[in-house]
C-alpha positions as CSV (number, residue, x, y, z in Angstrom):
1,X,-18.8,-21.9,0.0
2,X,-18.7,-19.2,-2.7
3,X,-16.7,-18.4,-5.7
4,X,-16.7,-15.2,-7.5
5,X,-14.8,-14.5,-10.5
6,X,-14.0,-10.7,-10.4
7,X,-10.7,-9.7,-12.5
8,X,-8.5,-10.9,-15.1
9,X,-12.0,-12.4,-16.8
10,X,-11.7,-12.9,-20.3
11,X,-8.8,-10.0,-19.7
12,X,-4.8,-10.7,-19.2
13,X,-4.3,-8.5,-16.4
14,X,-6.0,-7.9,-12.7
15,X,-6.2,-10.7,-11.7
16,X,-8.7,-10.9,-8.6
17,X,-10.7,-14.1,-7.7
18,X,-13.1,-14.2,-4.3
19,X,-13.5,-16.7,-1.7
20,X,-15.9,-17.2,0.8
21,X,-15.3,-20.5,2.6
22,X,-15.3,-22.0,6.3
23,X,-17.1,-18.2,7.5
24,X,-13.5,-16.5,5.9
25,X,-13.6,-14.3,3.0
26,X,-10.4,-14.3,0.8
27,X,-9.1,-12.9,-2.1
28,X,-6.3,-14.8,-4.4
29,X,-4.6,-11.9,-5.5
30,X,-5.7,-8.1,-6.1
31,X,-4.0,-7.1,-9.6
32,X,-3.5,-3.6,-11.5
33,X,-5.5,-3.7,-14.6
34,X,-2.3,-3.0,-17.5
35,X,-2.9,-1.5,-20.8
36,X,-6.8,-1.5,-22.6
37,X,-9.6,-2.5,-20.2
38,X,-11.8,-4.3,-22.8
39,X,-14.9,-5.2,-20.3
40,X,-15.8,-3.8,-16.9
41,X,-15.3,-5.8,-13.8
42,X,-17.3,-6.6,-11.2
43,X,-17.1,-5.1,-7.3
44,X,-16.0,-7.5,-4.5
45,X,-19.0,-8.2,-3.0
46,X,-17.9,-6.9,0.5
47,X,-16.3,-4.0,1.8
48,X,-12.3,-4.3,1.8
49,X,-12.2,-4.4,5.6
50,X,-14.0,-7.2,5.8
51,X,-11.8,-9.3,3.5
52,X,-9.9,-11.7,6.0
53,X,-7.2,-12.5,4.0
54,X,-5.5,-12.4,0.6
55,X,-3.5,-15.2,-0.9
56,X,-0.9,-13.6,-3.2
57,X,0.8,-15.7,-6.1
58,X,3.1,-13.7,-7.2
59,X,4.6,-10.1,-7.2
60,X,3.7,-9.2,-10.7
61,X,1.3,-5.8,-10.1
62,X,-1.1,-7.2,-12.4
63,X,-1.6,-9.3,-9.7
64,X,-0.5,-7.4,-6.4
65,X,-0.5,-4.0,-7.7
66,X,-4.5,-3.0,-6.2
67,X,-3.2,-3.8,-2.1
68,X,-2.4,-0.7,-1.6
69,X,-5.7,0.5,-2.9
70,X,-7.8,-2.1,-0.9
71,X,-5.5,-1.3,2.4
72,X,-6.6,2.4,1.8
73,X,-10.2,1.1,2.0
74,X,-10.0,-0.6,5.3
75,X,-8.2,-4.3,4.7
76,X,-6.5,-4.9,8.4
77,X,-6.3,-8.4,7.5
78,X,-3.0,-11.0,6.3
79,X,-1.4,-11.2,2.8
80,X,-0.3,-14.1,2.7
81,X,3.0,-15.1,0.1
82,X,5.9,-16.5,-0.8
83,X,9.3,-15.5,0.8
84,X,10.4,-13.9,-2.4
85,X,7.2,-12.8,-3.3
86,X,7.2,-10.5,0.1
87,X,10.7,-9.2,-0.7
88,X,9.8,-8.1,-4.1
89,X,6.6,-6.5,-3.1
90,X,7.9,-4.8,-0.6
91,X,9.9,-2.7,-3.9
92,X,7.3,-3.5,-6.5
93,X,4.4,-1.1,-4.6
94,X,6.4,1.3,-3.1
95,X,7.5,1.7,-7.0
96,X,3.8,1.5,-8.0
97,X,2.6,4.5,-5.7
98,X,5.1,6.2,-6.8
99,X,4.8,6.2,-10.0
100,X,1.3,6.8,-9.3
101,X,2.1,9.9,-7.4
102,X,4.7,10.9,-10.1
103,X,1.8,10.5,-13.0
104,X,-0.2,12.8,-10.7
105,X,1.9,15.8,-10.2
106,X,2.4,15.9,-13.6
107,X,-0.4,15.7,-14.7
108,X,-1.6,18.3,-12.0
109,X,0.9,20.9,-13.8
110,X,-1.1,20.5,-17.3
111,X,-4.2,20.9,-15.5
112,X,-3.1,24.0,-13.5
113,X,-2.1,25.6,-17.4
114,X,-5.6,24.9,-18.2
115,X,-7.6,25.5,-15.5
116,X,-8.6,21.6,-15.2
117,X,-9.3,20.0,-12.4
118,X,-6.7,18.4,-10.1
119,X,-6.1,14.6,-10.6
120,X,-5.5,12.0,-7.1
121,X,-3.1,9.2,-7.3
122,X,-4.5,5.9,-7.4
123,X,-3.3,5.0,-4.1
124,X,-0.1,7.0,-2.1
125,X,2.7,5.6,-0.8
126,X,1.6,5.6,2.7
127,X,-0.8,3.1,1.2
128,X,1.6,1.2,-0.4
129,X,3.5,1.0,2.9
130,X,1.1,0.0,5.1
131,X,0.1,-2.8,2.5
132,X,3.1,-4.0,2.6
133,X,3.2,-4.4,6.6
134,X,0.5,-6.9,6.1
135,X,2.5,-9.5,4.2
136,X,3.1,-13.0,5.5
137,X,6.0,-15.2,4.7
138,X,5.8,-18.6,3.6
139,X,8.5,-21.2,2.6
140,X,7.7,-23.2,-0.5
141,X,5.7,-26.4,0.0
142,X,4.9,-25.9,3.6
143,X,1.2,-26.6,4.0
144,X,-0.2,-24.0,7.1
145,X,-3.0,-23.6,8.6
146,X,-4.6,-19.9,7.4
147,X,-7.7,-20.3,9.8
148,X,-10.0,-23.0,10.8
149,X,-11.4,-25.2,8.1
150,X,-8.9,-24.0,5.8
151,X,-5.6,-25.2,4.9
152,X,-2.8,-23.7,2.3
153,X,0.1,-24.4,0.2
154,X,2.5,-22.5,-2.1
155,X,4.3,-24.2,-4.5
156,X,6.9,-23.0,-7.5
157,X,4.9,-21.8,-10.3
158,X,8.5,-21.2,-12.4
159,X,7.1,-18.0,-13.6
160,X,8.8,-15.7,-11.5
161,X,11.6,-15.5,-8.4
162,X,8.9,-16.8,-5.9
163,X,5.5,-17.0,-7.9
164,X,3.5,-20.1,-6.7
165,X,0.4,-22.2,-7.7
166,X,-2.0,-22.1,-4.7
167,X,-3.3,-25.2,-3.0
168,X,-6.1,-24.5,-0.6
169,X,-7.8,-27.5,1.1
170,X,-11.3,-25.7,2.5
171,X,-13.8,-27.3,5.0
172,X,-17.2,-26.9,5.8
173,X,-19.0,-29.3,8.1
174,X,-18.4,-32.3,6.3
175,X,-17.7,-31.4,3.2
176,X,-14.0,-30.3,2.0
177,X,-13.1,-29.0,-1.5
178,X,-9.7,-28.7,-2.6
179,X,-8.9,-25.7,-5.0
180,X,-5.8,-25.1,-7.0
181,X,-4.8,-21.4,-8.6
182,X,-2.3,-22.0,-10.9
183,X,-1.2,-18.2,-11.0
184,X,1.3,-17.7,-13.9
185,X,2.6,-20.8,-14.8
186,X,6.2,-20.6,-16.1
187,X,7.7,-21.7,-19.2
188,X,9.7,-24.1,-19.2
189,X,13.8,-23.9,-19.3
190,X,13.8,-20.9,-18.1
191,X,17.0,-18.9,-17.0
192,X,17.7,-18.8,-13.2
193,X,14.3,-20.3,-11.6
194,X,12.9,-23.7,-11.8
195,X,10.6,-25.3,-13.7
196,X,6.8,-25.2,-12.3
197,X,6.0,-28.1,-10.1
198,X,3.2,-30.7,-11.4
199,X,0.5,-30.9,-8.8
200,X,-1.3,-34.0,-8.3
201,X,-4.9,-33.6,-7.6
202,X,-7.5,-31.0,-7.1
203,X,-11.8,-31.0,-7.2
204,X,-11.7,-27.4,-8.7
205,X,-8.3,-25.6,-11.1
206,X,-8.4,-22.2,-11.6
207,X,-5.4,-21.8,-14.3
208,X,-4.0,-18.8,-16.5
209,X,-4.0,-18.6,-20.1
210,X,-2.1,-16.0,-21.5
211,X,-0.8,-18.3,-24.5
212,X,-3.8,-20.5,-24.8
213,X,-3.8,-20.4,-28.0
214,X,-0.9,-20.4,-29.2
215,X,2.6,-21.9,-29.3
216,X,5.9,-20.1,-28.6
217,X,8.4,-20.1,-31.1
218,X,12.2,-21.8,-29.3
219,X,15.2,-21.2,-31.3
220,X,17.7,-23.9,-30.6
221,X,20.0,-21.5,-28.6
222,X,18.2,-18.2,-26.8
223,X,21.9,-16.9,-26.0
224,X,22.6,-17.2,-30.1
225,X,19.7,-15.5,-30.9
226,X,19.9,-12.4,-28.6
227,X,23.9,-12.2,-29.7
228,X,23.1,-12.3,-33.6
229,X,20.4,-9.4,-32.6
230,X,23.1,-7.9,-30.7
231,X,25.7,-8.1,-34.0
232,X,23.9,-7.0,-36.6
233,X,22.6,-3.7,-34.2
234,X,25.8,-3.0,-33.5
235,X,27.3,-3.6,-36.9
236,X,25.0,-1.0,-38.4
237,X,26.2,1.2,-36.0
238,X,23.3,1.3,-34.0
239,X,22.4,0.7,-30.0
240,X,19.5,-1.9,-28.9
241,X,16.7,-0.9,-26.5
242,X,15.5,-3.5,-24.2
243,X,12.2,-2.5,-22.6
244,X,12.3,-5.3,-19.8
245,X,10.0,-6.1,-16.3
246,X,12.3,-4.7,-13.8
247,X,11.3,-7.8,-12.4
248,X,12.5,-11.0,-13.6
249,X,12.9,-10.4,-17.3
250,X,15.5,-8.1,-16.6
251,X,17.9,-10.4,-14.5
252,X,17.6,-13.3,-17.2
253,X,18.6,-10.6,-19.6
254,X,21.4,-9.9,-17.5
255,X,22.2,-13.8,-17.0
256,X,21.9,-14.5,-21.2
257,X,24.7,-11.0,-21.6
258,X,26.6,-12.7,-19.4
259,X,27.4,-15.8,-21.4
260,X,27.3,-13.6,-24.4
261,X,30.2,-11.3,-22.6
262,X,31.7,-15.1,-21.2
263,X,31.9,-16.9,-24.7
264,X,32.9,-13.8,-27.0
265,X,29.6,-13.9,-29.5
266,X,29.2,-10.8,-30.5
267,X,32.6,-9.6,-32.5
268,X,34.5,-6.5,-33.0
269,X,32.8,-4.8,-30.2
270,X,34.6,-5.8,-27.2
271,X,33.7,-4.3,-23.5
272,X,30.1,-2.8,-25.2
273,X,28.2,-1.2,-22.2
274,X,25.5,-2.6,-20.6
275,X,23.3,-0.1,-19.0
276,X,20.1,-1.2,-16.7
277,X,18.7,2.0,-16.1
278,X,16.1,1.1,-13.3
279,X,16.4,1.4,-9.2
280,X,13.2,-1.0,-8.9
281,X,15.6,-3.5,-11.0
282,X,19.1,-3.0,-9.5
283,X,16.8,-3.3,-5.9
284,X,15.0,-6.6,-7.4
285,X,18.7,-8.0,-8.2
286,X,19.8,-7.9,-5.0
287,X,16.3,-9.9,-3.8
288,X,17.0,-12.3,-6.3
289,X,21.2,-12.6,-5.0
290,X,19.3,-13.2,-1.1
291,X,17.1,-16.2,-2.5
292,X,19.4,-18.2,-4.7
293,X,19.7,-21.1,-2.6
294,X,15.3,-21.3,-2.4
295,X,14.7,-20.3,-6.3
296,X,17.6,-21.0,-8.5
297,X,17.9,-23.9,-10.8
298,X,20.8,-26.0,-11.2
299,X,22.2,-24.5,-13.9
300,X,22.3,-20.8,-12.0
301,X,23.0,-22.6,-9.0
302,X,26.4,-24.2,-10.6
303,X,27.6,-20.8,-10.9
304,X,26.9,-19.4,-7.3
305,X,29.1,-22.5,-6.0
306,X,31.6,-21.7,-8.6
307,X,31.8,-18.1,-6.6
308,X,30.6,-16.6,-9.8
309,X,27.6,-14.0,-9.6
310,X,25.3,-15.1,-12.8
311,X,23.7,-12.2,-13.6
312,X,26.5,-9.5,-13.2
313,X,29.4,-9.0,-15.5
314,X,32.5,-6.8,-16.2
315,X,31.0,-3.6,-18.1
316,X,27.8,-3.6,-16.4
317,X,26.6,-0.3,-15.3
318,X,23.9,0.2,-12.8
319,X,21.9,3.7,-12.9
320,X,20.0,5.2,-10.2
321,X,19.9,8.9,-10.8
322,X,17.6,10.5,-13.0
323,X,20.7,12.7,-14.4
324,X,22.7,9.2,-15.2
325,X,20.1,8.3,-17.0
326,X,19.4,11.1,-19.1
327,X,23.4,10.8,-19.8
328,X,23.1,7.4,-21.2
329,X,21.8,8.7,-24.4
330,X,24.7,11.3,-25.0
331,X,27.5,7.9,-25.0
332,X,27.2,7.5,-28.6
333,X,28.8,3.7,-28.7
334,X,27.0,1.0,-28.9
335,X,25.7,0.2,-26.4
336,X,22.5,-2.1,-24.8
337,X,20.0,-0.6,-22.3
338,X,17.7,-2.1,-20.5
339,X,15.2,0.0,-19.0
340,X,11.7,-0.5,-17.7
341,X,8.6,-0.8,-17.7
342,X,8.4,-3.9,-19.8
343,X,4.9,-2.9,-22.1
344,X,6.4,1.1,-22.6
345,X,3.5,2.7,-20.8
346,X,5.8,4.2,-17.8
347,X,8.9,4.5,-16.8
348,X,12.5,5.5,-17.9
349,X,12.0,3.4,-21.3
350,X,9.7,6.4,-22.5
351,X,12.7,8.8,-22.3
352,X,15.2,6.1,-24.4
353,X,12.7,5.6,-27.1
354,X,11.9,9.1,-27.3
355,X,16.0,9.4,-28.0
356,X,16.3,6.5,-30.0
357,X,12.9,5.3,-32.3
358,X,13.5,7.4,-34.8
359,X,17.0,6.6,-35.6
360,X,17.2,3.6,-38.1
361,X,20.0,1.6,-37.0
362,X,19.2,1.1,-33.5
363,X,17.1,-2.0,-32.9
364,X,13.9,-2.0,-29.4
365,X,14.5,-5.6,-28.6
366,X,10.9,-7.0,-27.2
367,X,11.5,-9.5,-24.5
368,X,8.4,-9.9,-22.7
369,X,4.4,-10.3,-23.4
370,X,2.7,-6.8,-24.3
371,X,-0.9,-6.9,-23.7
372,X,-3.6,-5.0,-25.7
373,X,-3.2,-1.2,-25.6
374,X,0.1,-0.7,-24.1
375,X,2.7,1.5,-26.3
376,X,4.8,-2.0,-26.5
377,X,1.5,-3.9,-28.3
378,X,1.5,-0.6,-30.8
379,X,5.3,-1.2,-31.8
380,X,5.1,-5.0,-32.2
381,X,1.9,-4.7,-34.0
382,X,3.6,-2.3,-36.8
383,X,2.7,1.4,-35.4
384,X,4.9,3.6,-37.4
385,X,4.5,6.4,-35.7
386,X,3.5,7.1,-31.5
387,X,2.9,9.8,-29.4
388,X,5.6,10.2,-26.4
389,X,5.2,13.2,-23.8
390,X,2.6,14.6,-26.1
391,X,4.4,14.7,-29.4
392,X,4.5,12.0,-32.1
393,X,7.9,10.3,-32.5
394,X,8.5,8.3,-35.8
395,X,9.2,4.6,-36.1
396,X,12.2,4.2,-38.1
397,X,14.4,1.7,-35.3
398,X,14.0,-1.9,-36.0
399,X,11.2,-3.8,-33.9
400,X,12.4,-7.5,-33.2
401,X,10.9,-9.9,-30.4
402,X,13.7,-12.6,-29.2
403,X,11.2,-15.8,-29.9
404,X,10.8,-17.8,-27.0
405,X,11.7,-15.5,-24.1
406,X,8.7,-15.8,-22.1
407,X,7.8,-16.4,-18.4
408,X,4.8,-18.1,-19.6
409,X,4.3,-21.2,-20.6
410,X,2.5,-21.9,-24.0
411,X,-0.9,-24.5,-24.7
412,X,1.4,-27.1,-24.7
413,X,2.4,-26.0,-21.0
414,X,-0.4,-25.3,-20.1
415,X,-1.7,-28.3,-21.2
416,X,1.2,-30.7,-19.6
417,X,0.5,-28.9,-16.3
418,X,-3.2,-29.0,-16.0
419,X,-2.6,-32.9,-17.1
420,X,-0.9,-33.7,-14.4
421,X,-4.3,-32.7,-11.7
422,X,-6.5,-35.9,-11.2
423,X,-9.6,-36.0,-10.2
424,X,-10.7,-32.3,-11.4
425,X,-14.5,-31.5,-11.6
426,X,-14.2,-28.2,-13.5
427,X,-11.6,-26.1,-14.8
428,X,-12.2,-22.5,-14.6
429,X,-10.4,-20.4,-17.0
430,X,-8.8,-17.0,-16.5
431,X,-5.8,-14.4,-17.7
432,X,-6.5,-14.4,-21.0
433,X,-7.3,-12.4,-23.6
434,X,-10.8,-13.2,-24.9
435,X,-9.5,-15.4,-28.0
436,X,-6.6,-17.0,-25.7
437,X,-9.4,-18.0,-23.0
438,X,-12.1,-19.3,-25.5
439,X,-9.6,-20.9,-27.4
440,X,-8.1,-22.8,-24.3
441,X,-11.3,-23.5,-23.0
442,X,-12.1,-25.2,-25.8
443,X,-9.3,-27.3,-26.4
444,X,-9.1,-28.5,-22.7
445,X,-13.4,-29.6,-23.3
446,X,-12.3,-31.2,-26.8
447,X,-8.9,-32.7,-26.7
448,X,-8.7,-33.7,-22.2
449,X,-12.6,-33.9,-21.9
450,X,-12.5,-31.8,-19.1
451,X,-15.3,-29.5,-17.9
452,X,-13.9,-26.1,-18.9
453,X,-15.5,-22.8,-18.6
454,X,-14.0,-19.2,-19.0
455,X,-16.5,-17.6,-17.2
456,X,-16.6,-13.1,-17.3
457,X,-16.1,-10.6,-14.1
458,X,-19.4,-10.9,-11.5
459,X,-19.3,-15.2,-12.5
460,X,-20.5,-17.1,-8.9
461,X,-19.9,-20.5,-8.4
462,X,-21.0,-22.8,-5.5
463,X,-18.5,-26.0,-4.5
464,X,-20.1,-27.7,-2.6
465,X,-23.3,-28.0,-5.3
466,X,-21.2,-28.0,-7.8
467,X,-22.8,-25.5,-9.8
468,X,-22.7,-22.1,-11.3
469,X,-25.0,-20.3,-9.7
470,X,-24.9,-17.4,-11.3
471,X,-23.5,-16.6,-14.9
472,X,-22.4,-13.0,-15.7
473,X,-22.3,-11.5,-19.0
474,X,-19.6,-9.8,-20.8
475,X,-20.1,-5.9,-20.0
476,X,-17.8,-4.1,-22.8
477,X,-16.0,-0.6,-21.3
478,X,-18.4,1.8,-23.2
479,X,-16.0,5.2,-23.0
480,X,-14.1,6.0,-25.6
481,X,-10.9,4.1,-26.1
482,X,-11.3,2.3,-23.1
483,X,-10.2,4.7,-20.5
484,X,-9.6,3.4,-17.1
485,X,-11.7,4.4,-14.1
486,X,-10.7,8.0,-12.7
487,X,-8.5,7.0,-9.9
488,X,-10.2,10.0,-7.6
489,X,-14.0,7.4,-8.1
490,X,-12.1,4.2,-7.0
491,X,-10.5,5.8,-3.9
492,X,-13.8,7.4,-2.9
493,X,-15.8,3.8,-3.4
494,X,-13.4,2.8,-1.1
495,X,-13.7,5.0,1.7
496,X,-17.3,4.5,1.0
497,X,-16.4,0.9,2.1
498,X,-14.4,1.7,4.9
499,X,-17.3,4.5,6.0
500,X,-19.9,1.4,6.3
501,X,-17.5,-1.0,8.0
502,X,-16.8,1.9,10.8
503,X,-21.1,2.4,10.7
504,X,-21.3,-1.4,11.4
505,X,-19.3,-1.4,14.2
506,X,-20.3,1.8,15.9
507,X,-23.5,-0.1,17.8
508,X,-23.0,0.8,21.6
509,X,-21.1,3.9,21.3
510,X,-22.5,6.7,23.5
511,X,-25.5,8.1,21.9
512,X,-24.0,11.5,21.7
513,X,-20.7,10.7,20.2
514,X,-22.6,8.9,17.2
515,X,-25.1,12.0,17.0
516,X,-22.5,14.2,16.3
517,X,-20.8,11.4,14.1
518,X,-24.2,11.1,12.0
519,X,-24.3,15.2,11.8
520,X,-20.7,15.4,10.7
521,X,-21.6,12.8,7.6
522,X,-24.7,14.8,6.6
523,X,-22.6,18.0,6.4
524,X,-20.6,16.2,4.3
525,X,-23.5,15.1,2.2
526,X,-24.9,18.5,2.1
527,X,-21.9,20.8,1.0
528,X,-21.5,17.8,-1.9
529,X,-24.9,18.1,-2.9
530,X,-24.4,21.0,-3.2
């Protein structure tokens, strides 16, 4: 058995941890690195088609948004989910590529002006598509067999419509390990979903800490709080700006305006417009409509049998078209939008903030968490002035954050959930930003007396020796600013991947068919030397 720790390292997004166990090699997610890439990560030690499987927590890209790119390198094997987490990914990548192929052709018309050289999407949405065919559905709680010597179960991780924790029970010979990936483990109370279910026991925890070190503020009533926001906007005569996760955040917004709407909080402003200005939102609403009955909590669920729809309302107004939503910022009432993505860096949201940040009596309403070097982390942390499209926009809006909206849970979550796993030989530590993990790691060594370690990208562990067998240090991104990987590099490591797997397999071909194979590669080689 092998472990190696390969994204999402002393980092709070990509997640990526690799599994070799009972002759299989797995993957628990395959996450999109979001915002400032502070330390390089390691390669999967394997090509992608000779991954077996991936186990998928949830739909979040951070964690699921590099399956398209692994598919394009050859991965013909299962992805293996939740019910909801399937329907969600089936929107999330398509979304994904094509932004990707949006960022590309417009970027491909400033380098055309310049004479640059062309930039390649990420991954297409051919990609994304065929990624998506892979997915397997799973019901919560229902322990399967993925292959021989290895057993499964997803369970309700409360962070999102159909994130799980992971159980996997792995056998080799006589020895079996059970491992548990917490994924993103909810906070608790939460609109809508459930709470995240306590596991019992586990030899080895790999668990999130996005909020390690720190605790999040709860006001006694969220609905209150966002209302007051809400009032004193409007009453200046301004409009608030909710950058919000298309997925997720955005329905519990819709689900908190509708008890705003229901109970008359905000005064003097009767039938104000609510706009959510995202297809990959309105699509995600209608995903979370088809798995009430699976993922709702009690409190949602008292509505559906009521025949009430908890997260629509009178005044709601759902925009598709690019044109609608360029419109939104001619209705000069006041007015809420909520427009994604959820950290500013893509997305509609750009367009309202260009319209609206420099106007001082609007408020952009921060829902969500905003990770290092995304436009969203600039606002909260005080920027007073951003670049948007090219040209500098000045911060004049109020920034607020609504405490205690979060789909994670806090150290004290994370401590009540990890607290709940008996008999645990080591805790491994992950998702967090480098403070956030140390500082977590720490605590769960100090205060629970558990062997904790945050270990960096390229980290190998052995289970059944119960030993590290290999430490990685931390490899800081040397380019300036931290700029991501050109996308053309990563597709062509993975055909590279791809190429080697079809090598491997081409022993007993005719002779002449892999001659001319071997003199079509060297041409290649050639003309790029070149």
């Amino acid at each position: 058995m092998k472990v190696q720790f390969i994204g999402a390292a002393h980092e709070v997004t990509g997640s990526c941890t690799y599994l070799e166990i009972a002759g299989k090699r797995l993957l628990v997610d395959f996450g999109m690195e979001q915002g400032k890439d502070v330390y390089e990560n390691a390669r999967i030690p394997c090509a992608p088609g000779e991954i077996d499987y991936v186990l998928l927590t949830h739909a979040h890209i951070d964690h699921s948004g590099l399956l398209p790119l692994l598919r394009a390198g050859g991965f013909d094997g299962e992805i293996h989910t939740t019910q909801a987490t399937a329907s969600l990914c089936s929107i999330m990548l398509r979304d994904s590529a094509h932004i990707q192929e949006f960022e590309a052709q417009w970027r491909n018309r400033k380098a055309m002006r310049k004479g640059e050289e062309p930039y390649e999407p990420l991954y297409t949405m051919a990609d994304a598509i065929s990624a998506i065919e892979l997915l397997r559905q799973h019901k919560y709680d229902e322990k399967f067999t993925l292959c021989e010597g290895v057993e499964v179960r997803f369970v309700d991780a409360g962070h999102l419509l159909g994130s799980a924790s992971i159980e996997i029970w792995a056998t080799e010979g006589e020895e079996t390990r059970k491992f548990v990936f917490s994924g993103d483990i909810g906070n608790l109370n939460q609109p809508l979903i459930r709470d995240p279910v306590y596991l019992e026991e586990a030899d080895y925890v790999v668990m999130e800490s996005t909020y390690g070190d720190r605790r999040h503020e709860r006001p006694k009533d969220y609905v209150t709080a966002f209302a007051q926001v809400i009032q004193e906007t409007f009453d200046r005569g301004g409009s608030v700006i909710i950058p919000s996760f298309a997925v997720g955040r955005t329905q519990e917004m819709l689900y908190f305006l509708r008890q705003i709407k229901e109970k008359g909080l905000v005064h003097g402003h009767d039938g104000f417009p609510v706009y959510m200005d995202s297809p990959l939102a309105i699509e995600a609403t209608g995903i979370f409509l088809r798995n009430q009955n699976s993922c709702y909590d009690e409190e949602a669920l008292a509505y559906v049998k009521a025949g009430i729809n908890p997260i629509a309302f009178h005044d709601l107004q759902l925009v598709t078209t690019p044109e609608d939503s360029r419109s939104i910022n001619f209705d000069k009432r006041c007015k809420i939008i909520i427009s994604a993505s959820g950290m500013c860096d893509a997305g509609r949201i750009k367009h309202h903030l260009k319209h609206n940040l420099w106007q001082p009596q609007n408020t952009i309403l921060f829902v969500g968490y905003q990770a290092y070097g995304t436009l969203g982390r600039s606002l909260v942390d005080g920027a007073t002035t951003v670049k948007l499209f090219g040209e500098p926009v000045q911060v004049s809006a109020q920034i607020r954050q609504l405490p205690g909206i979060s789909g994670h849970a806090d150290v004290d979550g994370l401590t009540t959930w990890v607290s709940h796993i008996k008999g645990v030989k080591r805790v491994f530590v992950i998702h967090g930003e480098s403070e956030a993990a140390d500082a977590f790691t720490e605590h769960l060594r100090r205060d629970l007396k558990l062997n904790a370690y945050a270990p960096y990208s390229g980290t190998e562990f052995d289970p059944i020796a119960d030993e590290i067998t290999l430490e990685a240090v931390p490899r800081p991104i040397k380019k300036k600013d931290s700029v991501k990987v050109n996308a053309v590099y990563q597709r062509l490591l993975a055909t590279l991947d791809r190429l080697t797997k079809l090598i491997r397999q081409s022993e007993g071909r005719a002779n002449k068919d892999l001659a001319k194979f071997t003199d079509q590669i060297n041409d290649l080689c050639n003309k790029f030397e070149k």
